[in-house]
N, C-alpha and C positions, 0 to 999 in steps of 0.2 A: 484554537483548534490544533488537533495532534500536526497537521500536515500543513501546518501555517509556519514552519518553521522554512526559513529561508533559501533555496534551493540554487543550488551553483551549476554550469555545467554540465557536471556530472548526474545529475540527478535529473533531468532534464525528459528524458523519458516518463520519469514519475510523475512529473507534472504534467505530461497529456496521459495519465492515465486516472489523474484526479479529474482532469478537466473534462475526460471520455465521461468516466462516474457521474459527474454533476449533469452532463448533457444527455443522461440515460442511454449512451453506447457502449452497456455493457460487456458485448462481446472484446472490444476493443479494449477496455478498462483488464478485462478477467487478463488477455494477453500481455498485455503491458506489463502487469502485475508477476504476474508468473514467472516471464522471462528477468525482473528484474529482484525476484527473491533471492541469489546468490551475491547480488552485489550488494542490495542492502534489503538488508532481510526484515527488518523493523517497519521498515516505510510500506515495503510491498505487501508486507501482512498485513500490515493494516489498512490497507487501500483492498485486498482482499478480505480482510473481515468487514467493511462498510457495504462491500457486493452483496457480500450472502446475508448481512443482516439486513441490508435496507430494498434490493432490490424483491421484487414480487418472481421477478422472472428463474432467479439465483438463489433464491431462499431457501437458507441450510443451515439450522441452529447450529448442530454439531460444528458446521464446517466454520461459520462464524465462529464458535467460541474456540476453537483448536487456532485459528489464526490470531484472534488478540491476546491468547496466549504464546504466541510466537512472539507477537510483536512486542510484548513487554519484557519478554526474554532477550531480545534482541535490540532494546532500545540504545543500553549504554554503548553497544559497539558502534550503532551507526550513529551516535551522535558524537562521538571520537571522528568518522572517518569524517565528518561535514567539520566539524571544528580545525580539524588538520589540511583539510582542501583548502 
């Protein structure tokens, strides 16, 4: 899985924001996410497109398909910044 990738520190938010997503507290997931799209923008889009695509509550093709296309745009950088931490 995309988000199975190893998470330092830094990243640390993200991972209660996957783990909000699994435990269906979305609301908490969508913030998490959001505020952590400037740092790395790959991760939180995609943890943003798994909202909108999978939740019932959040369900937003458009808004899904605009974020995993974020996130594959954005892949190569945040995998530079997790490689260099």
């Amino acid at each position: 899985m995309f988000y199975s990738v190893v998470f330092n520190a830094q990243t640390k938010d993200l991972t209660k924001g996957f783990k909000a997503l699994e435990l269906k507290n979305y609301g908490t997931a969508k913030s998490v996410f959001e505020q952590e799209l400037s740092s790395f923008p790959s991760l939180a889009s995609f943890g943003l497109f798994k909202l909108y695509f999978e939740s019932k509550d959040f369900y937003s093709l458009d808004s899904a398909s605009s974020y995993l296309n974020r996130s594959r745009t954005f892949f190569e950088q945040d995998l530079k910044k997790l490689k260099t931490n």
